[in-house]
C-alpha positions in Angstrom: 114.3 82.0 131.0 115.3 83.5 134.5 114.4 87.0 133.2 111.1 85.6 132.3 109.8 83.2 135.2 110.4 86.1 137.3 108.3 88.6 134.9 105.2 86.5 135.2 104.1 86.8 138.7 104.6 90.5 138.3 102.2 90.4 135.5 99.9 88.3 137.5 100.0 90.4 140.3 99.5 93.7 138.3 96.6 92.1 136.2 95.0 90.8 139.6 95.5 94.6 141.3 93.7 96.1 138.0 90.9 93.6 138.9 90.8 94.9 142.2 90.5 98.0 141.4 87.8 97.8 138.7 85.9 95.7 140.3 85.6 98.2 143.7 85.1 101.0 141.3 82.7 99.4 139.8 80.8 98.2 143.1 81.5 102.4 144.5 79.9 103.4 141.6 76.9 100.8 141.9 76.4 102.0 145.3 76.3 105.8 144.5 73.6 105.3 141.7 71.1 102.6 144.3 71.7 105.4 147.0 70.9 108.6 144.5 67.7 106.2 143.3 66.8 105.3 146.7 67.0 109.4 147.7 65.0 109.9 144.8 62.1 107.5 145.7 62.1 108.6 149.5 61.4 112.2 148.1 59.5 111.1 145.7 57.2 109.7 148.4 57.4 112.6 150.5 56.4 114.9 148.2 54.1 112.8 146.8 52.4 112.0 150.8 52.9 116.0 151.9 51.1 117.5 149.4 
């Protein structure tokens, strides 16, 4: 019981870190892909207003 009770906040803990995690990883990788799209639209335009 002892061995037990003190198991389960470690599991909490470790489940709400891998959250974490994912969840910035997730938001990094958001961020990369609406800045490479936003890049591409800008030159897009430019090209598209230069020529």
């Amino acid at each position: 019981m002892f061995f037990r009770s003190d198991l389960f906040p470690f599991l909490c803990s470790l489940i709400r870190n891998y959250l974490i995690s994912l969840f910035f990883f997730f938001f990094i990788l958001s961020s990369i892909e609406i800045a490479c799209l936003v890049l591409f639209l800008c030159s897009d335009y430019a090209v598209e207003r230069f020529m």
